[in-house]
C-alpha positions in Angstrom: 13.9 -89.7 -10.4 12.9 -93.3 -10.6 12.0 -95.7 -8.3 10.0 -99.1 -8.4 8.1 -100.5 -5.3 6.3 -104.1 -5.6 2.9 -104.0 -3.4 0.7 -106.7 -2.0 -2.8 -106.7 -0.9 -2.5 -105.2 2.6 0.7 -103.1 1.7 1.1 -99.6 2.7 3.6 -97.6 0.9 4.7 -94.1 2.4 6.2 -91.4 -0.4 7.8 -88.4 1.6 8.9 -85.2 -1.3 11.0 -82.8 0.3 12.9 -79.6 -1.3 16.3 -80.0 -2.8 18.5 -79.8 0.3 15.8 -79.8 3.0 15.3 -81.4 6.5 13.2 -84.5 7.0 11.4 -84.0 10.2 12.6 -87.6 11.7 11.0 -86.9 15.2 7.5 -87.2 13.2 6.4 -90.1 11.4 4.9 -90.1 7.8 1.5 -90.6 9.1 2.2 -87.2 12.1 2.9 -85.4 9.3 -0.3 -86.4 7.0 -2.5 -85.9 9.6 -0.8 -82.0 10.7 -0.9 -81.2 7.1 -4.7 -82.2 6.8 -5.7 -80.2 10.1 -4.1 -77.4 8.7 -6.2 -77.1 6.0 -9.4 -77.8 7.8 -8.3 -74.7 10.0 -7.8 -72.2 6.8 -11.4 -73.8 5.3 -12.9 -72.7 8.7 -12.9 -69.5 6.9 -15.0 -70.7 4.2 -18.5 -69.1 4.0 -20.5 -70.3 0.6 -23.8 -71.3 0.4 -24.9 -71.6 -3.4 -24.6 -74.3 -5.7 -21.7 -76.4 -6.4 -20.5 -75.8 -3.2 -17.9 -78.9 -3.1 -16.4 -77.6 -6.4 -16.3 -73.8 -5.0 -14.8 -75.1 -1.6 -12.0 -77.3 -4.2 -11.3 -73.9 -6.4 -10.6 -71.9 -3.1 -8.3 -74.7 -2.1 -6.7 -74.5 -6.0 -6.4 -70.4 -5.5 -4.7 -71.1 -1.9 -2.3 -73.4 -4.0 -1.6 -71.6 -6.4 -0.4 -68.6 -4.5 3.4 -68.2 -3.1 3.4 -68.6 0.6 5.8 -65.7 1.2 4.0 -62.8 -0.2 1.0 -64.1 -1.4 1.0 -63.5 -5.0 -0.7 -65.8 -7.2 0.3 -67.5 -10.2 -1.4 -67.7 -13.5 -0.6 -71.5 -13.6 1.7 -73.8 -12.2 2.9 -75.2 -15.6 4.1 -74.1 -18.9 3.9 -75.0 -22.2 0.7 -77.8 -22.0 -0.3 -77.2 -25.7 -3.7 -75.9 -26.5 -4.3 -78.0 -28.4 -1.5 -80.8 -28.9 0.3 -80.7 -32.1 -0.3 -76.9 -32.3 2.5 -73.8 -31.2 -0.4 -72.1 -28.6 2.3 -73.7 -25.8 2.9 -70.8 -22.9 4.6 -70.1 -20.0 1.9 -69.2 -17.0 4.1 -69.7 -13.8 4.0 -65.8 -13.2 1.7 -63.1 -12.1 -0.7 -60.9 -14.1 -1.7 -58.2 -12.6 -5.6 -58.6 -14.1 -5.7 -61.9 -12.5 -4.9 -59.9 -8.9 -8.5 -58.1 -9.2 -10.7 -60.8 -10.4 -9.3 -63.1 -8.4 -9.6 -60.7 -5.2 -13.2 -60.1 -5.6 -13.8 -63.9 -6.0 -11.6 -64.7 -2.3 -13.2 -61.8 -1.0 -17.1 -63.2 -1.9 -16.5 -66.7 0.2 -14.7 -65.0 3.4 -10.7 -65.0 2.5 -10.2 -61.8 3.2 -6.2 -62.4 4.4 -5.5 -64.1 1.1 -7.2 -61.0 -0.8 -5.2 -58.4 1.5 -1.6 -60.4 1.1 -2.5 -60.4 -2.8 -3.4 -56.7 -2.7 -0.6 -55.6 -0.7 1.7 -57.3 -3.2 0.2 -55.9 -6.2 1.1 -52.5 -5.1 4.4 -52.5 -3.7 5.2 -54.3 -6.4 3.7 -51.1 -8.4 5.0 -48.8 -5.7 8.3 -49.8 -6.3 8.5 -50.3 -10.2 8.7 -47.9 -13.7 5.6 -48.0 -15.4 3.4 -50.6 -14.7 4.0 -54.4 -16.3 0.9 -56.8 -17.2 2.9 -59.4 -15.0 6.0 -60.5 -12.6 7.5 -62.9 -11.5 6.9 -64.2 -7.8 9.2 -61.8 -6.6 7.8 -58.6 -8.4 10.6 -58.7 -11.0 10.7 -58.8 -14.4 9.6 -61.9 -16.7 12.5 -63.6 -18.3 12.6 -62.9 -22.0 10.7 -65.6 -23.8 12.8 -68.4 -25.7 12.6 -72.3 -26.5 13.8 -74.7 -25.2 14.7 -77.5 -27.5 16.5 -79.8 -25.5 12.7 -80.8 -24.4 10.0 -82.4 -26.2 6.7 -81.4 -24.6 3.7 -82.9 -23.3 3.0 -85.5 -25.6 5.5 -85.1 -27.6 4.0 -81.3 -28.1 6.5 -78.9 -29.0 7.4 -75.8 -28.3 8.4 -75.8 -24.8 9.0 -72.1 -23.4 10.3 -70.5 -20.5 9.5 -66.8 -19.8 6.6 -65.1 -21.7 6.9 -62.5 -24.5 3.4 -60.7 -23.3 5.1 -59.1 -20.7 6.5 -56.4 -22.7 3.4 -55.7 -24.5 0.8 -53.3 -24.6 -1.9 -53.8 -22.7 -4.3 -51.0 -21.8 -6.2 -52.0 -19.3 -3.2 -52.5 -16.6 -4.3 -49.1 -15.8 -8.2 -49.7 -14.6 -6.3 -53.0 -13.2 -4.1 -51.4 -10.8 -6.8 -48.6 -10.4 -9.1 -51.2 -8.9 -6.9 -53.4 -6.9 -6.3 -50.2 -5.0 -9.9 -49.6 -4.5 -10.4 -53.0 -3.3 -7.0 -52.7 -0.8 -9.3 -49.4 0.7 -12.6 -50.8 0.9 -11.0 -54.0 2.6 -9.3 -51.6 5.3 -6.0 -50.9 3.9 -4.3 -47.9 3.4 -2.6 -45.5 0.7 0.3 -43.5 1.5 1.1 -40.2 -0.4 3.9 -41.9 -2.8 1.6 -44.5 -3.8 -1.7 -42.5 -4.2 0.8 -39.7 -6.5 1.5 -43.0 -8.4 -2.1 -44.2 -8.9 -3.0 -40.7 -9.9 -0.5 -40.6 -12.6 -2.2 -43.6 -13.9 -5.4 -42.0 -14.0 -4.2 -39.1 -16.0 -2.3 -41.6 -18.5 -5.7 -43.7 -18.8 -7.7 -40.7 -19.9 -5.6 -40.7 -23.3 -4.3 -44.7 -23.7 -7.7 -45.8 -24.7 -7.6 -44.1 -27.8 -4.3 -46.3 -28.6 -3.6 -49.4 -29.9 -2.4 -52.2 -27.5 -2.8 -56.2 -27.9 -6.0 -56.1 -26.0 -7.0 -58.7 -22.9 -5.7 -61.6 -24.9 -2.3 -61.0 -25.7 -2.4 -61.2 -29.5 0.9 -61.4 -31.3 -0.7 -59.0 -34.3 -0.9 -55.7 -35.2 -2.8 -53.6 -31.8 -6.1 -52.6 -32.1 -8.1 -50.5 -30.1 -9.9 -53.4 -28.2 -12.9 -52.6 -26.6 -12.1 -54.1 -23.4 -8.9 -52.3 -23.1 -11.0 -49.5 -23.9 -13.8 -50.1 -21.0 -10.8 -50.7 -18.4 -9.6 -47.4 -18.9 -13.0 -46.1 -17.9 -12.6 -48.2 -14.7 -9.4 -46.2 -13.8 -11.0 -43.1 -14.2 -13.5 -44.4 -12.1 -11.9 -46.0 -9.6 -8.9 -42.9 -8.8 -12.2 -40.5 -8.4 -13.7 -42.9 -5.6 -11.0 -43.0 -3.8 -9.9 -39.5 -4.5 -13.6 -38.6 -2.9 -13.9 -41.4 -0.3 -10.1 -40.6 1.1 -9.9 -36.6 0.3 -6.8 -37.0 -1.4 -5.8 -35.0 -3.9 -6.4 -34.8 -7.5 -8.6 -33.5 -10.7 -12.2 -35.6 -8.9 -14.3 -33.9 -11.3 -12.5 -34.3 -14.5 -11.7 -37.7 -13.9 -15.4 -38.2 -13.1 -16.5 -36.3 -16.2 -13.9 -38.6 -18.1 -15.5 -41.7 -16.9 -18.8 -40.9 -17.6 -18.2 -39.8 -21.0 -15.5 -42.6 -21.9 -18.4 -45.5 -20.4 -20.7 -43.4 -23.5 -18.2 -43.8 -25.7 -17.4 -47.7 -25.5 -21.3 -48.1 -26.1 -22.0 -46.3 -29.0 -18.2 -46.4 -31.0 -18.4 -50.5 -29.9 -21.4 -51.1 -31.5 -21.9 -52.4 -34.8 -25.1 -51.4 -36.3 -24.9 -54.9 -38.8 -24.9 -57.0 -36.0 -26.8 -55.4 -33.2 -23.8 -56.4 -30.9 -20.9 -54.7 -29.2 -18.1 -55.7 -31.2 -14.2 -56.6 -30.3 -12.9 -52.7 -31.6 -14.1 -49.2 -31.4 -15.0 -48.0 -34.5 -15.9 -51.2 -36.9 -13.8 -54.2 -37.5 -13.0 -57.1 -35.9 -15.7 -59.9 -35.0 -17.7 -60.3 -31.4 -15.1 -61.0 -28.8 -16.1 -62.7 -25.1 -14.3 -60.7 -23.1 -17.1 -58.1 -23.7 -18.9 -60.6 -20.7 -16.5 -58.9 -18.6 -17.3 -55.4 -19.0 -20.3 -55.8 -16.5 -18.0 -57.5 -14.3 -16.0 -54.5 -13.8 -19.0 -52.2 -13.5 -18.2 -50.2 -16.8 -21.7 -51.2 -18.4 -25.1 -52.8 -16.4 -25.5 -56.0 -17.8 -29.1 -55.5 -17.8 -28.4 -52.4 -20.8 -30.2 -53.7 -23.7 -26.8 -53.4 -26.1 -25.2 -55.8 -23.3 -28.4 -58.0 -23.7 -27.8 -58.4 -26.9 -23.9 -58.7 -26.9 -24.5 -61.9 -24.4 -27.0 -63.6 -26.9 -24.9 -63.2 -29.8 -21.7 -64.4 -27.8 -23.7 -67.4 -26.4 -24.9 -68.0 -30.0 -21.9 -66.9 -32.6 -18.6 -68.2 -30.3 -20.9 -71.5 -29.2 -18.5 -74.2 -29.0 -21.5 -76.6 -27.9 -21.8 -78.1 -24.4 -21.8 -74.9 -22.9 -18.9 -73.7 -24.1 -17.0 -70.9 -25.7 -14.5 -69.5 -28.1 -12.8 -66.5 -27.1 -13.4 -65.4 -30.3 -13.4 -66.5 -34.1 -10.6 -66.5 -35.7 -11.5 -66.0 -39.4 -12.7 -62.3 -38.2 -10.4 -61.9 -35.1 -6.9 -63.0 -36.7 -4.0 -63.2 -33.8 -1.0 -63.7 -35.2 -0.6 -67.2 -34.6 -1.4 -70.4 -37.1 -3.9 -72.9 -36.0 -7.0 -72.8 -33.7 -7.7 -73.4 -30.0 -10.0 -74.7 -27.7 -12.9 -73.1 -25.9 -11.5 -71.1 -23.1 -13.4 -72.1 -19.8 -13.1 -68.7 -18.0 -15.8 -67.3 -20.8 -18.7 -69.4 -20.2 -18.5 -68.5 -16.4 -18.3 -65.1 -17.5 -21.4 -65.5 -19.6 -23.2 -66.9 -16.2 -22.8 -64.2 -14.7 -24.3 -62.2 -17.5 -27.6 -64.7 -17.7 -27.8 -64.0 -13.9 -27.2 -60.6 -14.1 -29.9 -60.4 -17.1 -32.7 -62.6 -14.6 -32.0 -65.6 -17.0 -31.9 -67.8 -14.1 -32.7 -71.1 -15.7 -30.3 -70.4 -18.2 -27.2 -69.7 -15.9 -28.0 -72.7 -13.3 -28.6 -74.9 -16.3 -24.9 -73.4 -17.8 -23.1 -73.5 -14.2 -23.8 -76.9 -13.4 -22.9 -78.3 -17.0 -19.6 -76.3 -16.8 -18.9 -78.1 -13.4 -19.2 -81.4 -14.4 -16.6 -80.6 -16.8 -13.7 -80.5 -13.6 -11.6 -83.5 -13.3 -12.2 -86.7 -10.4 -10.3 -84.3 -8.2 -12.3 -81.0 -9.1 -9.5 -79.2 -11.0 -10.0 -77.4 -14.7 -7.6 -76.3 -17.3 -7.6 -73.2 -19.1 -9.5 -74.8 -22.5 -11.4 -77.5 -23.3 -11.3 -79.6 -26.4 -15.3 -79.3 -27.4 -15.2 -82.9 -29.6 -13.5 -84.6 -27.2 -13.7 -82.9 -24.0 -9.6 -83.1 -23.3 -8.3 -80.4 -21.5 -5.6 -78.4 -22.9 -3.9 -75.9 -21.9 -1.7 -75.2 -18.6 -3.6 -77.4 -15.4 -4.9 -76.2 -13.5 -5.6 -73.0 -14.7 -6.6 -70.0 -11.7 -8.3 -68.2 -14.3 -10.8 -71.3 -14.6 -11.2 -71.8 -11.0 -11.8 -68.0 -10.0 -15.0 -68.5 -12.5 -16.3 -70.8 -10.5 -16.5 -69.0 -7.6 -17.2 -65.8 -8.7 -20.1 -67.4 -11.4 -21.1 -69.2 -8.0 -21.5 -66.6 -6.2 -23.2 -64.2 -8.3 -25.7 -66.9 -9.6 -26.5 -68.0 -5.3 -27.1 -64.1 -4.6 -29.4 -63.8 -8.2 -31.3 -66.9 -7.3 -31.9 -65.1 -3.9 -32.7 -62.3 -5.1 -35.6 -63.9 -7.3 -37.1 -65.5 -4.2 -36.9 -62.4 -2.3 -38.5 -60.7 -5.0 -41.3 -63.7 -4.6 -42.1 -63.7 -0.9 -41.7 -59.8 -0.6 -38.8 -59.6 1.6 -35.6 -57.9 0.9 -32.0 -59.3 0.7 -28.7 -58.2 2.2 
């Protein structure tokens, strides 16, 4: 579509966009329409309730969530875009406009912290019938909880810039990916402690997850970031198995439902030992990307403590975060997911810093009482947004370009959930100061 306008000083121009084959409201004129469009988005803000730092970029990533979710069921999309290379030139080009189910708990807890608890619920809710009503569970969906077309090129189309590959459909969504269990596992226990319900189909479902999760850790899979090499056994997959252990015994407990409590308890306990001691590296004084030796450091280890399966404050996490903060530095704040010299992926050619990971490693300095550390780091990171306070799934650390699908929910459920840990740290800290205790 092309159209060209000429404008003098003074001029208005009014552009409406409606869907292929829909009705223009006539009896409303352009500006009716502006100004219902911007009162309904004042009303769903109304349930905004954030009072850390950064607020106007918090308040802008809730905004890019409620955008990025599908109005009829609520499930949310990785990105609205596919194939913006990371970096241009280079074949890391994906397709993001689906659902992954690990985006479903992060980004629950993150709505949930700054008071949007229908968007969290319609989220939840989707996640599991879309479970309910499956095989074995998939790593992601399509908007309508069915399967991801089978990925293939397009090349009728150039790319961004000139960037090629273009794909549609994704080929991670057949992989394996252990920690959809722990994923599923605490979606559910979020959908309880927000007031929801589990019927007996569902909770026999969940169960047989549990059971399934006691054994998949010791497995291969291609780990949180969907590496097209050989599977590992990657330590977060590993740690997100100990979270559906976890998880199906405290609702088994809270709900008196049925099940093996005290072997799945047992299980947990002794699989959360486990990931410490058969993670670390002795060498490097870190936790390290596999059990049992190999690979290199990895920063999805700043998620573990996220998801509860290690304190951040345990000396071997400690030390993990320096080494991350020192050993994937991309400078500026900024992070590698990992190396890849010691962490090969299958693919040719490198990639940006991945934005998500420096939020996570935030929350880890926050966590760890490093407060100047992780104000310093959050408000460097969120300078970084774009004039209209969106961020992209990388960053480009000699240039500062974005790269990557834009914008990227992944990026913007950092900042809220870095946000919001840092505001309740930093509270903490002055509680701890004046002798009075925080809710």
């Amino acid at each position: 579509m092309r159209t060209v306008h000429e404008l003098h000083a003074g001029d208005r121009l009014d552009l409406v966009l409606c869907w292929a084959g829909g009705h223009r409201h006539h009896r409303f004129s352009e500006e009716e329409l502006l100004a219902a469009t911007a009162r309904s988005w004042r009303r769903w803000m109304e349930h905004f309730h954030y009072g850390g730092p950064e607020g106007a970029l918090v308040r802008r990533s809730a905004l890019t969530l409620k955008l990025c979710d599908h109005w009829s069921n609520g499930a949310l999309v990785a990105a609205p875009t596919s194939s913006l290379p990371a970096p241009v030139g280079g074949v890391r080009n994906w397709d993001y406009r689906y659902t992954w189910i690990r985006d479903a708990s992060f980004s629950v807890y993150a709505l949930r912290r700054i008071g949007f608890e229908e968007e969290a619920g319609a989220f939840l809710g989707w996640v599991l019938d879309t479970f309910e009503h499956g095989r074995a569970p998939k790593i992601m969906y399509d908007l309508a909880g069915g399967a991801v077309p089978d990925e293939r090129v397009d090349a009728d189309l150039e790319g961004y810039r000139r960037s090629a590959p273009v794909r549609w459909g994704n080929g991670a969504a057949d992989q394996r990916q252990h920690d959809v269990y722990g994923e599923v596992l605490d979606c559910a226990y979020q959908w309880v402690r927000g007031g929801g319900r589990l019927d007996e189909h569902l909770w026999i479902r969940l169960a047989s997850l549990a059971n399934l999760a006691m054994d998949a850790w010791r497995l291969p899979d291609q780990g949180i970031w969907e590496v097209r090499s050989e599977g590992r056994v990657f330590t977060y997959s590993a740690g997100l198995c100990q979270v559906a252990l976890d998880r199906a015994a405290r609702l088994a407990e809270q709900l008196d439902l049925p099940g093996p409590v005290s072997k799945w308890r047992r299980a947990a306990e002794e699989l959360r030992e486990r990931v410490l001691e058969r993670s670390w590296d002795d060498g490097a004084r870190t936790l390290s990307e596999h059990l049992d030796g190999g690979g290199g450091l990895d920063a999805s280890l700043l998620a573990l403590p996220l998801r509860r399966v290690m304190p951040a404050e345990h000396p071997r996490m400690v030390a993990t975060t320096a080494a991350i903060a020192d050993r994937l530095s991309a400078g500026g704040g900024l992070l590698y997911r990992y190396l890849h010299a010691d962490s090969p992926d299958g693919l040719p050619g490198d990639e940006g810093a991945f934005v998500l990971c420096s939020f996570w490693l935030v929350e880890n300095l926050a966590r760890q009482r490093q407060l100047d550390k992780a104000a310093e780091l959050y408000a460097s990171l969120c300078a970084r947004a774009s004039c209209v306070g969106l961020l992209p799934e990388q960053i480009d650390p000699s240039s500062g370009e974005f790269l990557g699908n834009f914008p990227q929910a992944f990026s913007h459920i950092g900042v809220i959930a870095a946000g919001v840990t840092l505001a309740r740290s930093l509270d903490e800290a002055q509680a701890a100061r004046t002798g009075r205790t925080t809710l």
